[in-house]
C-alpha positions as CSV (number, residue, x, y, z in Angstrom):
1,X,0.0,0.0,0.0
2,X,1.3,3.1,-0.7
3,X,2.7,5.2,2.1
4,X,0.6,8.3,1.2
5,X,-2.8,6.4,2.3
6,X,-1.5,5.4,5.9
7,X,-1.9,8.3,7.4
8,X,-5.3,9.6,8.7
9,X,-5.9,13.5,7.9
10,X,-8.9,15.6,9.0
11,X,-10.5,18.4,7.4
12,X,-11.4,20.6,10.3
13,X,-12.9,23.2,7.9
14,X,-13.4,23.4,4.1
15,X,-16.1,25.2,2.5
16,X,-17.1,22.4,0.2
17,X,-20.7,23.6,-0.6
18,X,-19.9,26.8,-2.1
19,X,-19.8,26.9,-5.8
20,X,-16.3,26.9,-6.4
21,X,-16.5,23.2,-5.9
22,X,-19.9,22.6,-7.9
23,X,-18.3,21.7,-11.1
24,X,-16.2,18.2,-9.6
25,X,-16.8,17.9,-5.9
26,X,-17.0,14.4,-5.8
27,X,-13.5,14.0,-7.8
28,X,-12.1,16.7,-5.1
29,X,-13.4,14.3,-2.4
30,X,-12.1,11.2,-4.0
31,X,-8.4,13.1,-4.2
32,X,-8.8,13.9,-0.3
33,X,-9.5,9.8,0.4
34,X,-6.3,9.5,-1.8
35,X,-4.5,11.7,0.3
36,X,-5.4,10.1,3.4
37,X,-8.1,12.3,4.6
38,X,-10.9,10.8,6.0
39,X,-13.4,13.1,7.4
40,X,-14.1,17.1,6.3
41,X,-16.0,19.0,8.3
42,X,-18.4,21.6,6.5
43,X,-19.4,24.7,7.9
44,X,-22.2,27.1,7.5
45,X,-22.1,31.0,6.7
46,X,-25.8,31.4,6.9
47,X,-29.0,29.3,7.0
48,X,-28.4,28.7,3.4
49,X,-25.2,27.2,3.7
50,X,-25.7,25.5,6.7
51,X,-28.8,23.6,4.7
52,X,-26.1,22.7,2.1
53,X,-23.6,21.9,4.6
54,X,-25.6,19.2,6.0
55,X,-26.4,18.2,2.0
56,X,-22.9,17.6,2.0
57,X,-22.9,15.3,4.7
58,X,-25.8,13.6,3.6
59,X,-24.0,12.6,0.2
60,X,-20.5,12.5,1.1
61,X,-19.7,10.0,3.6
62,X,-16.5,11.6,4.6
63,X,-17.9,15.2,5.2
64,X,-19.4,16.1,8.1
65,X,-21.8,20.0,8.8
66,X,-21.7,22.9,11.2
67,X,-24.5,24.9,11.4
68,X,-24.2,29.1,11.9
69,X,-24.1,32.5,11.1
70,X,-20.7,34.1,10.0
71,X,-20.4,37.7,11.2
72,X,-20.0,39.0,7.7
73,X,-23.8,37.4,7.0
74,X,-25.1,39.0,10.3
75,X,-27.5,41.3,8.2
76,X,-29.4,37.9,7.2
77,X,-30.2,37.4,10.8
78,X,-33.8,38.0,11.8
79,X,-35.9,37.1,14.6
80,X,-36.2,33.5,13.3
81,X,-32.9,32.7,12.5
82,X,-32.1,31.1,15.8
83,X,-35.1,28.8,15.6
84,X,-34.1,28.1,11.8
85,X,-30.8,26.5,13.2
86,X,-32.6,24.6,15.8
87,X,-34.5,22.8,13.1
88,X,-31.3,21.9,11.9
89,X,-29.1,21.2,14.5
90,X,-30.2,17.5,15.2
91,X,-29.5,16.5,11.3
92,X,-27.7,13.4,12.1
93,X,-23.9,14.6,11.0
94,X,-24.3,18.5,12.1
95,X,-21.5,18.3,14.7
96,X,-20.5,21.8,15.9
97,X,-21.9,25.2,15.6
98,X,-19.8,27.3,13.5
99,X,-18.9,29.5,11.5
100,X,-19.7,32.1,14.3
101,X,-17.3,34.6,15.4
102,X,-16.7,38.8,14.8
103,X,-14.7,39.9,12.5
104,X,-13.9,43.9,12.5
105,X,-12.1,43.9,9.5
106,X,-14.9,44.1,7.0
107,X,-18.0,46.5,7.9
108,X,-20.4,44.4,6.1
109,X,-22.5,44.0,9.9
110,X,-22.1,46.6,12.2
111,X,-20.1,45.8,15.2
112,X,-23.2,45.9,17.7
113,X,-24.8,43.4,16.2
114,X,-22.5,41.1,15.3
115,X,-21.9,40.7,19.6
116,X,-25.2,40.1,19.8
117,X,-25.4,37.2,16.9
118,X,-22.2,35.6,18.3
119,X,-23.2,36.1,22.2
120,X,-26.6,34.1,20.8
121,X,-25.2,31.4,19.1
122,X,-22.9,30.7,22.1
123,X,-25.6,30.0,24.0
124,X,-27.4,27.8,21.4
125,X,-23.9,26.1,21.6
126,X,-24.2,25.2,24.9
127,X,-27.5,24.8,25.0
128,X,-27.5,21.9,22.1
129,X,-24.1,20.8,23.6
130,X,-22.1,21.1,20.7
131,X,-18.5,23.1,20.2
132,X,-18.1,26.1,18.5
133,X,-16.1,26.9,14.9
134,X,-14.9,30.8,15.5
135,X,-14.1,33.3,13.0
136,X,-11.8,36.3,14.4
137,X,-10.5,39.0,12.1
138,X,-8.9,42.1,14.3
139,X,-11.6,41.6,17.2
140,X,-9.0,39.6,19.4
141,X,-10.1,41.7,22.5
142,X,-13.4,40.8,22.4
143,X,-13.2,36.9,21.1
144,X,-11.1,36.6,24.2
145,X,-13.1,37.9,26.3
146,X,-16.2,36.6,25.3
147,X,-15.1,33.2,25.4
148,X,-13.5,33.0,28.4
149,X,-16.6,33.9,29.9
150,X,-18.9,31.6,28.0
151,X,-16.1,28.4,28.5
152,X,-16.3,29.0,32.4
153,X,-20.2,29.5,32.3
154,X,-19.9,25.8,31.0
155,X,-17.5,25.0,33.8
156,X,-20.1,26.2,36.2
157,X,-22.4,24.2,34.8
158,X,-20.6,21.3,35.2
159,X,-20.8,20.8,30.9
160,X,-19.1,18.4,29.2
161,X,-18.5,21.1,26.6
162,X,-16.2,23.0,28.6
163,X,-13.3,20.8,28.2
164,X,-13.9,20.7,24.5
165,X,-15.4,24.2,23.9
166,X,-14.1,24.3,20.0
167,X,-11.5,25.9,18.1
168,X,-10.5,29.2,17.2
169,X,-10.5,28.3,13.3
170,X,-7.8,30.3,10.8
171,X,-5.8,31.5,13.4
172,X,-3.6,34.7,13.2
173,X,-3.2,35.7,16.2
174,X,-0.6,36.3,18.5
175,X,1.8,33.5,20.7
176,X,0.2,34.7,23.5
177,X,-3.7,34.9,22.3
178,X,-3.1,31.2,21.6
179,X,-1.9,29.9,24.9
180,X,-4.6,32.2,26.4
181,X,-7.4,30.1,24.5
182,X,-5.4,27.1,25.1
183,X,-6.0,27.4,28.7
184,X,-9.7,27.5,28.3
185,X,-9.3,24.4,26.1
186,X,-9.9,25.5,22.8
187,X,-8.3,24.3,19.8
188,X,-6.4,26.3,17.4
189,X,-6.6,25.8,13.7
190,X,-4.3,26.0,11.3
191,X,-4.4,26.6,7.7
192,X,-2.1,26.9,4.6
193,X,-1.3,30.3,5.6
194,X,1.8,28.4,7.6
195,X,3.3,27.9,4.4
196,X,3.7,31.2,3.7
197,X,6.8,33.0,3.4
198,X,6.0,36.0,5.7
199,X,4.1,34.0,8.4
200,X,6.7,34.1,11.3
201,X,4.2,34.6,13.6
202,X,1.6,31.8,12.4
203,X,4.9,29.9,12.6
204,X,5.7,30.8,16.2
205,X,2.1,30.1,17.1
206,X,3.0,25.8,15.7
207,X,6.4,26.3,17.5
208,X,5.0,27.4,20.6
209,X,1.9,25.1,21.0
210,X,1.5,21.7,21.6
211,X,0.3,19.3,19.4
212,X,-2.7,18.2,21.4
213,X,-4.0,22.0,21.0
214,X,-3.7,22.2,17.1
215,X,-6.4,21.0,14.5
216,X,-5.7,21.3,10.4
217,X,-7.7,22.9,8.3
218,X,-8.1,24.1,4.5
219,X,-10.6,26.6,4.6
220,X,-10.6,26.0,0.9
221,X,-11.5,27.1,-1.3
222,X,-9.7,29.7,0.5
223,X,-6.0,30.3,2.0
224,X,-4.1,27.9,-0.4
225,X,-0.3,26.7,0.7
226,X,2.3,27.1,-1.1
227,X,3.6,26.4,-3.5
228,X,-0.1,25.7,-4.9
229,X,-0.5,29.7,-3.8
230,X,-3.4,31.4,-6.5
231,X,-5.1,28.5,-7.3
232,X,-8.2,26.8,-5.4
233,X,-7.6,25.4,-2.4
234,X,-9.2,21.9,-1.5
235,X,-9.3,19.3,0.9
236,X,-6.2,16.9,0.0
237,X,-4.2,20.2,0.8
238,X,-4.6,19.5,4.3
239,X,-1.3,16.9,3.9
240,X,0.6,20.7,3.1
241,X,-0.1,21.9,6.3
242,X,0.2,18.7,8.1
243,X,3.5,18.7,6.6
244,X,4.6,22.3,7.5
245,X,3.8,21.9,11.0
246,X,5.8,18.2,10.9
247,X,8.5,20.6,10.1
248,X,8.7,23.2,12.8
249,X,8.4,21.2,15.0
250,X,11.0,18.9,14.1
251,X,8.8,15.5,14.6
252,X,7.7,13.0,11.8
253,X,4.1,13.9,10.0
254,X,2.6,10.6,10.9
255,X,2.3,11.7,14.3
256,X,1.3,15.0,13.6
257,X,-1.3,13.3,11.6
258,X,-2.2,11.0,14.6
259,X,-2.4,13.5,17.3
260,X,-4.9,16.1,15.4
261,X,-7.1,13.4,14.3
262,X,-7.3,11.2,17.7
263,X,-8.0,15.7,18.7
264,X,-10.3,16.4,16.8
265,X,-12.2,13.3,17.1
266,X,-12.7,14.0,21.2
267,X,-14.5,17.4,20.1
268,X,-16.6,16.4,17.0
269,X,-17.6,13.2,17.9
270,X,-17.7,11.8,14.7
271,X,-16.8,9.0,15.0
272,X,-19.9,8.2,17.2
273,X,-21.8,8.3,14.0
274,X,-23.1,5.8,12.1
275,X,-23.8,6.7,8.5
């Protein structure tokens, strides 16, 4: 058997509905099972997506759906929006709550209501008992602070959650941002940006960390490594950055490969699933 199907990658987040991928996602999902990866986990931006997430799921056997509003969407939420995503949360394969988050960077929702969206589907989270995928861009202060509270709430509550609270997905922040959430057990994910030639600081973030706290993601079609850099990212990428990390921290990729999955199987669940 060829050495390049013995490892077992995950997909912690790739954007396989969108239409980028309508023209040959099954042969893009047949190259990630070639690759080694075995699961792909499928979030939603908005109720739309999050419906086609879960299609996904539904025809894919190796993707898996996250059900949310993204920040930049937060103009799509209305009154029913939260009840919307309770009629889909209990889809068989929906296994987080994500993509949730602020992001500051783009005014596309003002920044009022996009604490109030994210503060809301935090507490569906924990109400539905399921971890949360979180999108940050230049709102560190407030991602921080926000979860910190909401993970000890769980603590409180004596939650199983708040040992597995989710993962801070695409991470650029700082070394010190990332031990912060690592203390409140999230996860922090890691894309092809690590590839990059001017991401010292996304590289001292791998260095830093330990493997136990990292999950691997594409975000494709978004965010692809180099040296495949300008073209669309997908899912068999995730070897790159499995790869990259291997490197910085001087240890062999099958057990980077072992440790992220054997992770990000204790917060998804999915293998607890029987398709």
């Amino acid at each position: 058997m060829s050495a390049r199907l013995t490892i077992d990658l995950v997909d912690t987040h790739c954007h396989l509905n969108l239409e980028e991928f309508d023209p040959d996602r099954r042969e893009v999902i047949t190259r990630a099972r070639e690759n080694g990866i075995s699961r792909i986990l499928v979030p939603g931006i908005d109720i739309a997506t999050s419906k086609t997430a879960i299609k996904c799921s539904v025809d894919y056997v190796q993707a898996y759906a996250a059900v949310g509003i993204h920040p930049n969407n937060g103009l799509s939420w209305t009154g029913g929006s939260l009840l919307e995503l309770k009629q889909l949360v209990y889809e068989e394969k929906v296994v987080a709550i994500g993509e949730i988050g602020l992001d500051y960077y783009r005014d596309y929702t003002p920044k009022e209501l996009q604490r109030t969206i994210f503060s809301q589907q935090l507490e569906f989270a924990a109400e539905v008992g399921l971890p949360v995928i979180v999108h940050n861009r230049d709102a560190s202060e407030d991602i921080i602070d926000r979860l910190t509270i909401w993970q000890r709430n769980l603590e409180a509550l004596g939650s199983r959650l708040a040992n597995h609270p989710g993962m801070l997905h695409s991470f650029l922040g700082s070394v010190e941002m990332a031990n912060v959430m690592v203390a409140n057990h999230f996860k922090i994910g890691i894309t092809g940006a690590v590839t990059f030639r001017n991401a010292q600081n996304l590289q001292a973030v791998v260095e830093s960390l330990p493997l136990e706290s990292i999950f691997i993601e594409t975000d494709a079609p978004y965010q692809t490594p180099h040296p495949f850099r300008g073209k669309r990212n997908e899912p068999s990428n995730v070897r790159i950055v499995a790869e990259k990390i291997a490197e910085l921290k001087a240890i062999p990729v099958e057990k980077v490969a072992t440790v992220t999955t054997q992770e990000a199987d204790k917060l998804f669940n999915w293998r607890e699933i029987h398709c």
